[in-house]
Structures are given as structure tokens and as C-alpha cells.
C-alpha positions as a Markdown table, in Angstrom:
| # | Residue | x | y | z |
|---|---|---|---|---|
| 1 | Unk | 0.0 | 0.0 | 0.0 |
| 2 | Unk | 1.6 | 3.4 | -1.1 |
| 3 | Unk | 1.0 | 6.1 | 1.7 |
| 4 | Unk | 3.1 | 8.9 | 0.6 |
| 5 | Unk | 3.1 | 11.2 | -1.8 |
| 6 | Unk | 4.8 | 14.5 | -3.5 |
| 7 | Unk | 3.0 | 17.5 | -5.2 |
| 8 | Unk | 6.1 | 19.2 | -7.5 |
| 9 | Unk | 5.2 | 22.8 | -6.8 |
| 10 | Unk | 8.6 | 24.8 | -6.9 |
| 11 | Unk | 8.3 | 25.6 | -10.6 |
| 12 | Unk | 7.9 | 28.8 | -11.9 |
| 13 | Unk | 5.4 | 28.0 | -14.5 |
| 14 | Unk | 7.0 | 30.6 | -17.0 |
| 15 | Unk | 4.7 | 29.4 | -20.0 |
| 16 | Unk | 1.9 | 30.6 | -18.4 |
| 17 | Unk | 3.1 | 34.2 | -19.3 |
| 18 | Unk | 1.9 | 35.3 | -16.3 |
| 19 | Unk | 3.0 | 38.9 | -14.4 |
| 20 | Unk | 4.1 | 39.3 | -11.2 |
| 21 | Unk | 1.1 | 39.9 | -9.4 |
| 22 | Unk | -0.6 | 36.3 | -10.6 |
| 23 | Unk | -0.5 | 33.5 | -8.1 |
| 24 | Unk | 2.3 | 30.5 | -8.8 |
| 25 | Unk | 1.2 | 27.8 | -11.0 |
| 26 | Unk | -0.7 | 25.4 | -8.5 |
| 27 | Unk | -2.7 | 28.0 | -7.1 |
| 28 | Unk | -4.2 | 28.6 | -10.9 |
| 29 | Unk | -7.9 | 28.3 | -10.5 |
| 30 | Unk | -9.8 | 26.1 | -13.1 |
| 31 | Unk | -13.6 | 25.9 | -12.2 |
| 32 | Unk | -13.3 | 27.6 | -8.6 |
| 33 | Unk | -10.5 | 25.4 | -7.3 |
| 34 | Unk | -6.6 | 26.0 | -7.8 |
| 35 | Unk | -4.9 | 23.1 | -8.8 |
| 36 | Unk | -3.1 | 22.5 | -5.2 |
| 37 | Unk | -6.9 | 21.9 | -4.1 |
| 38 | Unk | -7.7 | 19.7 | -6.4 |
| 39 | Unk | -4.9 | 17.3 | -6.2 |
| 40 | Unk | -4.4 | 17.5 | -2.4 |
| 41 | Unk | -8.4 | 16.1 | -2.4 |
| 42 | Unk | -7.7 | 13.7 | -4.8 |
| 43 | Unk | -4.7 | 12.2 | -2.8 |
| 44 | Unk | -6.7 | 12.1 | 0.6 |
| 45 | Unk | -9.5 | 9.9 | -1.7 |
| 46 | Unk | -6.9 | 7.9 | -2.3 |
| 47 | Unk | -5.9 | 7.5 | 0.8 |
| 48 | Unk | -2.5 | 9.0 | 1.0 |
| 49 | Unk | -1.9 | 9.7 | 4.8 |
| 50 | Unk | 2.2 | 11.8 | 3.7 |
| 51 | Unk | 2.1 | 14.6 | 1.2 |
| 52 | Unk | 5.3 | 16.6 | 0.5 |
| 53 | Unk | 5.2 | 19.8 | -1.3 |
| 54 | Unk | 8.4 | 21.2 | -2.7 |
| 55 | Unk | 8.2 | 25.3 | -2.8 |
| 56 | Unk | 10.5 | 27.7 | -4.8 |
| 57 | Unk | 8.7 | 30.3 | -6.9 |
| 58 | Unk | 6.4 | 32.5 | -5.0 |
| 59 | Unk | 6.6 | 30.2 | -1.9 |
| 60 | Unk | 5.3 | 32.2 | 0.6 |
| 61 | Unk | 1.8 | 31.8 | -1.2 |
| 62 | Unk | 2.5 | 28.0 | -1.6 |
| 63 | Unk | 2.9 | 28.0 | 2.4 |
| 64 | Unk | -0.2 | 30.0 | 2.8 |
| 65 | Unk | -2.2 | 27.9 | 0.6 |
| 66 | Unk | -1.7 | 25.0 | 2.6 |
| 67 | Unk | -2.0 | 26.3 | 5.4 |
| 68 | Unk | -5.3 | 26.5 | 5.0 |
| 69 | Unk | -5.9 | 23.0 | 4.4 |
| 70 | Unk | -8.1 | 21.3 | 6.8 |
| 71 | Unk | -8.1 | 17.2 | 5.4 |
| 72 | Unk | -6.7 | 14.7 | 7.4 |
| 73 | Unk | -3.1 | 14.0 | 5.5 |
| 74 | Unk | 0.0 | 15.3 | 7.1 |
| 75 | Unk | 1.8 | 18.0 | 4.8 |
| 76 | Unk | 5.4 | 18.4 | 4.9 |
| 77 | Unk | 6.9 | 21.5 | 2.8 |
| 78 | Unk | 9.9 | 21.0 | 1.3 |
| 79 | Unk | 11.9 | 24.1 | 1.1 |
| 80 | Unk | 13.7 | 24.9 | -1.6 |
| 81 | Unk | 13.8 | 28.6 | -1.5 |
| 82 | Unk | 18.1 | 28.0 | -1.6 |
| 83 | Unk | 18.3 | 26.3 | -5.3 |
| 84 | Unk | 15.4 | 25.1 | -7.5 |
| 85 | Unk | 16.5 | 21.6 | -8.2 |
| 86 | Unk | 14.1 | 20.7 | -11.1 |
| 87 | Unk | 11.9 | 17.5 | -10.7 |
| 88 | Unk | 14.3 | 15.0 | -9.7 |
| 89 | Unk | 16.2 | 16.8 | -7.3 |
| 90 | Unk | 13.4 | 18.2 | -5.7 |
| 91 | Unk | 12.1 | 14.3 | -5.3 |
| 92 | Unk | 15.8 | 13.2 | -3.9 |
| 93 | Unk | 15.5 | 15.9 | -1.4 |
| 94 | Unk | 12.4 | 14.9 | 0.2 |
| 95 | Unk | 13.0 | 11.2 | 0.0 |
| 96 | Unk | 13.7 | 11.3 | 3.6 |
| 97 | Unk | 9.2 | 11.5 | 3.9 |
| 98 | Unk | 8.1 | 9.8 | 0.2 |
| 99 | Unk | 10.2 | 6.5 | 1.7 |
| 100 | Unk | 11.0 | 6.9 | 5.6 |
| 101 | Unk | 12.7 | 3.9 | 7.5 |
| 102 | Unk | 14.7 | 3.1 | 4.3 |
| 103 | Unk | 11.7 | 1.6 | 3.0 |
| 104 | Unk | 11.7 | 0.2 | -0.6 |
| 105 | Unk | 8.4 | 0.3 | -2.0 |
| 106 | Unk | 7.1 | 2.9 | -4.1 |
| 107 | Unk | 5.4 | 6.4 | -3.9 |
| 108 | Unk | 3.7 | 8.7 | -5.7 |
| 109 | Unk | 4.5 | 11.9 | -7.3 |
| 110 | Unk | 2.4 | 14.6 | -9.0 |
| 111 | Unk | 3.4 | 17.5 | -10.7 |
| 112 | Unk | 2.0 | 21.3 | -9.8 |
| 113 | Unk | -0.1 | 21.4 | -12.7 |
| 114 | Unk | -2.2 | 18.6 | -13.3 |
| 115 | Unk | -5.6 | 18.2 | -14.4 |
| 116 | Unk | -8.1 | 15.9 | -15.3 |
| 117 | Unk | -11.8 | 15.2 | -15.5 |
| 118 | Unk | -12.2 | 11.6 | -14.8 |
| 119 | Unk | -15.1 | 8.7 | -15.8 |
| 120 | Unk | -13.5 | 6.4 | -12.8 |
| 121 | Unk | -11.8 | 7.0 | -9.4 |
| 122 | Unk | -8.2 | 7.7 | -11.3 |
| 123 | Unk | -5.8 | 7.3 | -8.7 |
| 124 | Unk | -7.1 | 4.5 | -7.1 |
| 125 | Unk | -6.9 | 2.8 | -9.9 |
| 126 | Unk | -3.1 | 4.1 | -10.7 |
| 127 | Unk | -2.4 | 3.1 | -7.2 |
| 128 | Unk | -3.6 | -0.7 | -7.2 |
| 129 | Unk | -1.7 | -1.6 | -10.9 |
| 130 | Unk | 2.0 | -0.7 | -9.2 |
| 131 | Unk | 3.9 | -4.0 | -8.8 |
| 132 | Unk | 6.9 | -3.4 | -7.4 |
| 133 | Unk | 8.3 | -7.4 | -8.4 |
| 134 | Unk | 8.3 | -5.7 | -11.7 |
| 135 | Unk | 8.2 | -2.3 | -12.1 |
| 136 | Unk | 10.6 | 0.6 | -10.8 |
| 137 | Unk | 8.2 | 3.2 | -12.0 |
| 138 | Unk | 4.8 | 3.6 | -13.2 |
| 139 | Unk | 3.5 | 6.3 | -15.5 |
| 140 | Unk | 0.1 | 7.5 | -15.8 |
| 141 | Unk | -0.4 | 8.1 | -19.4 |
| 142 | Unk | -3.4 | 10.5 | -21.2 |
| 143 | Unk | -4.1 | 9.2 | -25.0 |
| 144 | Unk | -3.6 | 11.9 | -27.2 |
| 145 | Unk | -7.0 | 11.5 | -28.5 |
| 146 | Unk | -8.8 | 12.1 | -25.0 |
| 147 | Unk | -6.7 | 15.7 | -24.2 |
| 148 | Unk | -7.4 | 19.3 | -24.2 |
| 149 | Unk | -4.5 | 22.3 | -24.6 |
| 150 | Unk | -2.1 | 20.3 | -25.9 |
| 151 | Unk | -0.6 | 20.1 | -29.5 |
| 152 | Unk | 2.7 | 18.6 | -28.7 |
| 153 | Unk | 3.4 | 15.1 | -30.6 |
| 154 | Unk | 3.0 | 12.3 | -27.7 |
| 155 | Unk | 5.5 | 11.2 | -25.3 |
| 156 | Unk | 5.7 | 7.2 | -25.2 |
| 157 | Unk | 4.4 | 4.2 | -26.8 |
| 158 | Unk | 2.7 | 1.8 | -24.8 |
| 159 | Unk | 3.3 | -2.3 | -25.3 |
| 160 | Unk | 0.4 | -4.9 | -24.8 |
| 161 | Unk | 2.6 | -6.2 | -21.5 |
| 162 | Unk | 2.5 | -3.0 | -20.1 |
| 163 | Unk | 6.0 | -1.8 | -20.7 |
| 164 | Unk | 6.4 | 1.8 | -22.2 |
| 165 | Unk | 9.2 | 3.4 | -24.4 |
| 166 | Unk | 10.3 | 6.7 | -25.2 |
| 167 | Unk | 9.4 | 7.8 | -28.6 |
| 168 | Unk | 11.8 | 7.2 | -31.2 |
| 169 | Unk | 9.2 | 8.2 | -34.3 |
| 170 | Unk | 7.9 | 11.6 | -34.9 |
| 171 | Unk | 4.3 | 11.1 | -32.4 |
| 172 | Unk | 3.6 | 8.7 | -30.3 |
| 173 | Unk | -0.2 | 7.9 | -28.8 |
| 174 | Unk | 0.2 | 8.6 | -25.4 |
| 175 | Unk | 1.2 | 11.7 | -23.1 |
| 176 | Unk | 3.0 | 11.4 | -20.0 |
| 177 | Unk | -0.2 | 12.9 | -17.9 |
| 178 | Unk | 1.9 | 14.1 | -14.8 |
| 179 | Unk | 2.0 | 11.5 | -12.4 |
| 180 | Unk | 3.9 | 8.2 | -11.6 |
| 181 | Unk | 5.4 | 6.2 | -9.0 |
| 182 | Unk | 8.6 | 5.6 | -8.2 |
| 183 | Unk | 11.0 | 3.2 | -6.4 |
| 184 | Unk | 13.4 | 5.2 | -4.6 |
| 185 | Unk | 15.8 | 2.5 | -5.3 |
| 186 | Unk | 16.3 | 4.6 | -8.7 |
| 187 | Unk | 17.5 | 7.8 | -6.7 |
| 188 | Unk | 20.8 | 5.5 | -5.4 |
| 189 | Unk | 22.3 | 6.1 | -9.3 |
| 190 | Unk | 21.6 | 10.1 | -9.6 |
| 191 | Unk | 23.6 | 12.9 | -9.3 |
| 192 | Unk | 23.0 | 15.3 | -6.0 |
| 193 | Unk | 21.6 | 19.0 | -6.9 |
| 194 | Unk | 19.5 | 19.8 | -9.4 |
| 195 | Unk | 18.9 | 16.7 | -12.1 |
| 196 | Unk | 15.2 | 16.1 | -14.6 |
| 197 | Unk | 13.0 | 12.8 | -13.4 |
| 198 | Unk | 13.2 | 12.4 | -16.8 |
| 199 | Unk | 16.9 | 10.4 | -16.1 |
| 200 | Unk | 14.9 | 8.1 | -13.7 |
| 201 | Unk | 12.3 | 7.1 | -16.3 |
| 202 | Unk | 15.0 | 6.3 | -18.8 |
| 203 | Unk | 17.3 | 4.4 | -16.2 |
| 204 | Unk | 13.7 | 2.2 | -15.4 |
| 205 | Unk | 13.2 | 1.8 | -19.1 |
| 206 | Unk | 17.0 | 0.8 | -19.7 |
| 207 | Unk | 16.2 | -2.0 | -17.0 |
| 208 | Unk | 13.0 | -3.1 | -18.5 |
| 209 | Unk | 10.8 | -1.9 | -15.1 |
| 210 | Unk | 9.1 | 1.1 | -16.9 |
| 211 | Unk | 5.6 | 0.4 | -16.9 |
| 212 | Unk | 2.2 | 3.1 | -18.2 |
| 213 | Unk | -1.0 | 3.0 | -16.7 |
| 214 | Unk | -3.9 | 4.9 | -19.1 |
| 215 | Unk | -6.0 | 7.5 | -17.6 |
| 216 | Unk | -10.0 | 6.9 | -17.7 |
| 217 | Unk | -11.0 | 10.1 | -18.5 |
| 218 | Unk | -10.1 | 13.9 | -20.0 |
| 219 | Unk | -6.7 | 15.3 | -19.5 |
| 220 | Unk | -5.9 | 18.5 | -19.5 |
| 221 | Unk | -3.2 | 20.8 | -20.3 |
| 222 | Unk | -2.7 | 23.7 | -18.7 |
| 223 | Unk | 0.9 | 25.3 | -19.6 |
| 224 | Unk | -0.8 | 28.2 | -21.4 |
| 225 | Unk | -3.8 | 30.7 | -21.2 |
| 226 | Unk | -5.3 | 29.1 | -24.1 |
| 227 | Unk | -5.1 | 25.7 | -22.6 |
| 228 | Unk | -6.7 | 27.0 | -19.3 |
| 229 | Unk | -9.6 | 28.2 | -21.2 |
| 230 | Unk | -9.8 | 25.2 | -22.8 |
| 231 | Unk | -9.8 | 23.2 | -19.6 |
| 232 | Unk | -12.2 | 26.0 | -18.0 |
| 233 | Unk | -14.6 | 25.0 | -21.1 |
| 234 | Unk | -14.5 | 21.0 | -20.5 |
| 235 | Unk | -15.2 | 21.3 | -17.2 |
């Protein structure tokens, strides 16, 4: 059972084009809840009892946010006001909570921005299909088809066993939606400081343990103004 989790929310969400008065990336509000909100809720659904929350850009107003949170998880802010150590530093950092008591198995991690509209309890779903015997990491994956805001080319291809590769042609069907889980075993192998989850991903692939799990439901982009309309609009 995965109890622990990690909202990346240090970023500075620079595609947003937003000023200097707007409110960091996670605190965007699509339908009358800021992201944060909406993924702290769906975490407690599913029964996470450890979130993390890294903080960087704008933090004070990260801090503030959850400090209004009243669920029953227990939040942990990491700080990294210091250095912004990109995705995969941030996680290394905060290992210390996502796997206390050197244990092995895996938890989850979500970045800042994510969004969907879901036909099934997601998460719960994402949660139960981890097998650590097999896999070092588990990525939830949006099909291009069911996705609003984005016109990028796909991210990974998906095998009937499960496994998932980086794309090697032009497009690929599936987007990496945002969330996985991880073994921290894969941390042992990774540089300290500032280093992109995407070397993780590759390292599990490279061992054959990188596995995709397919969203139920309507993912949603929302890097840009357009594709927070968009996402405004669906829901």
C-alpha cells in the first residue's frame, strides 16, 4: 500500500506568461478550485496519509495555501527557496518522507499542474496496478486522443505487456499525464543537486521496469492561457 506522496510545486510556470502579481502555477484556478486543491483532495481519496510539497517560486503563497488546508493528510513542505533543483532533485531531497525507515516500495508523485476530469476514481486505480516485483516506475499516461490544450506530438508508446518506451518516431499515442510512481531505489544512481525525473524514467526503461497506466477520463493541459480556457470550457 503506497502512503506517501509529493506535489512538485517549486516551478515557476514561466509558460503561463503570467505577471508578477498572478499567483504561482498550483494556485491557478480552473472551475473555482486551484490546482493545489484539487490534487491535495484527490490524494486524501486515495488514501495517502504523507504529502510533500516542494516550494520555490512564489513560496510564501504556496505556504499560505496549505495552510489553509483542513483534510486529514500530514503535509510536509519542502523548502527549496536555496536552489530550485528541477523535478528529480526536488524528489531526492524529500526522500527522507516519500520512503521513511529506508523503506523500498514505491510512492507517488504529481506534478503542480495537473488536471483531469475523470469517468472512474483515477488514482485509485493508478495506485492498485504498481507491482513493485516488476516495475521501478509507473507512468500515468493520457491518449492523445482524449486531451485538451495540448498540441505537442505524444510522449511514449505503450506495449500490450504494459511496458512503455520513449518515442523514437515523430508522435507517439500517449502523453505522459503528470503522475507516476517511483521506487526510490532509482535515486541510489543520480547525481545530487538539481537533475530532470526524466533520467529516472530512462534508467527504469534501460532496466526493463518502466511500466504506463492509461488514464480513464479527460486530461488537461494547462501550460498556457489558451489551454486553461480550454480546460475552464471542459469542465
Amino acid at each position: 500500500m503506497i502512503k506517501t506522496a509529493m506535489i512538485l510545486a517549486a516551478g515557476k510556470g514561466t509558460r503561463m506568461r503570467a505577471s508578477a502579481q498572478d499567483p504561482p502555477k498550483p494556485l491557478t484556478e480552473i472551475g473555482g478550485e486551484s490546482l493545489l486543491s484539487r490534487m491535495l483532495g484527490r490524494l486524501e481519496t486515495a488514501e495517502i496519509e504523507t504529502i510533500v510539497v516542494n516550494v520555490h517560486h512564489k513560496a510564501e503563497a504556496i505556504e499560505a495555501a496549505l495552510a489553509q488546508y483542513s483534510g486529514q493528510a500530514q503535509l510536509v513542505v519542502s523548502n527549496e527557496r536555496d536552489a530550485l533543483l528541477e523535478t528529480g532533485g526536488g524528489v531526492k531531497r524529500a526522500l527522507a518522507h516519500l520512503a521513511p525507515d529506508g523503506q523500498t516500495s514505491g510512492f507517488l508523485v504529481a506534478n503542480g499542474d495537473v488536471l483531469w476530469r475523470e469517468e472512474s476514481p483515477v488514482l485509485e486505480s493508478f495506485l492498485a496496478s504498481f507491482d513493485p516485483q516488476k516495475m521501478d516506475a509507473l507512468l500515468l499516461l493520457a491518449p492523445r486522443t482524449q486531451a485538451t490544450g495540448y498540441d505537442g506530438t505524444g510522449d511514449y508508446t505503450l506495449r500490450p505487456d504494459g511496458q512503455v518506451a520513449r518515442k523514437t518516431e515523430r508522435e507517439a499515442d500517449y502523453i505522459f499525464a503528470g503522475v507516476q510512481i517511483l521506487s526510490p531505489s532509482l535515486f541510489a544512481a543520480m547525481p545530487e543537486g538539481a537533475f530532470s525525473l526524466n533520467q529516472i524514467y530512462d534508467l527504469a526503461q534501460s532496466q526493463g521496469r518502466l511500466y504506463g497506466h492509461v488514464l480513464d477520463g479527460l486530461w488537461m493541459h494547462v501550460g498556457t492561457p489558451e489551454g486553461r480556457a480550454e480546460a475552464e470550457a471542459a469542465l
